[in-house]
N, C-alpha and C positions, 0 to 999 in steps of 0.2 A: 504494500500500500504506500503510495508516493505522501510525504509528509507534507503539512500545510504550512504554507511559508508565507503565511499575512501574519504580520504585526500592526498591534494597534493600538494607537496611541492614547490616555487620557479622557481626549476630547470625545473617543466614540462611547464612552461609558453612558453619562447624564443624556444623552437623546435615548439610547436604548430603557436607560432606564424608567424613563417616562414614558417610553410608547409602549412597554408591557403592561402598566395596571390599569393605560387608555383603550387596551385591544378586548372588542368582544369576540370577536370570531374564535371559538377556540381552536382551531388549527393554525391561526396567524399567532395566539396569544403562547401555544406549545414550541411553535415555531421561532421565537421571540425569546423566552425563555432557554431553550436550547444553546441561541446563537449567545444570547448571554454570557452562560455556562463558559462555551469556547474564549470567548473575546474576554472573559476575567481568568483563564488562563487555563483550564481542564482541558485533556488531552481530547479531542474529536471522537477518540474510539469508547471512551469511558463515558461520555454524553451518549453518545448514540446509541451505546446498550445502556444506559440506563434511564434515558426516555425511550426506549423504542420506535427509535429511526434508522433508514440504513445510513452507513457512514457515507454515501455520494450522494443522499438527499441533503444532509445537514451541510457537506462541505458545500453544495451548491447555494443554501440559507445564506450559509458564512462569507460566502463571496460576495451575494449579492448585496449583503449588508452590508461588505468593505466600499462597493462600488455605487449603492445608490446608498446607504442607510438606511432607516428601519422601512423607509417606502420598499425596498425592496422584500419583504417580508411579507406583504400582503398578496394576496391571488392576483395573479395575471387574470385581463377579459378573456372569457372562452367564445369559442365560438358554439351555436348552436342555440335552442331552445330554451330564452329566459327561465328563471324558476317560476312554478306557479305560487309557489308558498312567499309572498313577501313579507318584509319586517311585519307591518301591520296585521296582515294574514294570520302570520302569527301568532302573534299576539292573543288576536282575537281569538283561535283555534286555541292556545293554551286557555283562554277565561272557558271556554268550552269544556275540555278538557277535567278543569280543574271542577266545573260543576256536576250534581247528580241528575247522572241521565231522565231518571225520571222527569226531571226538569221540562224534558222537554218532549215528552212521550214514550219514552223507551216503555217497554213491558216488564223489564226488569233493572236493579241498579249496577247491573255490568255491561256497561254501553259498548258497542263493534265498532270499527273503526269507520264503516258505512254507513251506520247510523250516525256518527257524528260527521262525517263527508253531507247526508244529507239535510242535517241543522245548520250545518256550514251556508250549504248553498240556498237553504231557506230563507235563511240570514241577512246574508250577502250578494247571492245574485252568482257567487263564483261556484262552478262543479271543481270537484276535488275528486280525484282519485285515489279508492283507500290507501294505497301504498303513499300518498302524498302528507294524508292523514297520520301515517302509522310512522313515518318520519319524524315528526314533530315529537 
């Protein structure tokens, strides 16, 4: 395994450490922490088993940190089909969630994830598919 030969100075400390406790995403926020780990001084190979990442995802984190900073931490735009589930979606689907189905006619109080797809889209106006449901 070819060694990592970025050094880093000081300064990249105080940006990272503030863009970890500001990240929700928690693949960005595990991602961030990681790169941390490396850049306060822990060998790459002892980070990455013991967050479970491989060691050519993290060193590619750790690069992209040396070269953009913590922006490079967050997801690139993909190509293809927005998510249906957005922040607010959300949201609303966890207050769903969080309430007893009976709430809202189930038969019984252990709601399916189609029956809340259908309160959803009663709701809302948006169809959800269980598996989009069963996500959340």
């Amino acid at each position: 395994m070819r060694t990592l030969q970025l050094h880093f100075s000081e300064k990249a400390f105080p940006p990272l450490n503030t863009f970890v406790p500001q990240t929700t995403e928690a693949r960005v926020f595990r991602r961030a922490q990681a790169v941390r780990d490396v850049v306060t001084g822990q060998r790459l190979q002892t980070v990455s088993d013991t967050l479970h990442f491989t060691s050519s995802a993290l060193r590619k984190w750790v690069d992209r940190f040396a070269n953009q900073g913590p922006q490079g931490l967050l997801d690139r735009p993909r190509s293809g089909r927005p998510p249906t589930v957005t922040c607010a979606r959300d949201m609303h689907l966890n207050r769903l969630v969080d309430q007893d189905p009976l709430q809202h006619g189930a038969i019984s109080s252990q709601g399916s994830c189609r029956e809340l797809a259908t309160v959803f889209a009663r709701e809302t106006g948006v169809q959800l598919g269980r598996e989009s449901v069963r996500g959340v």
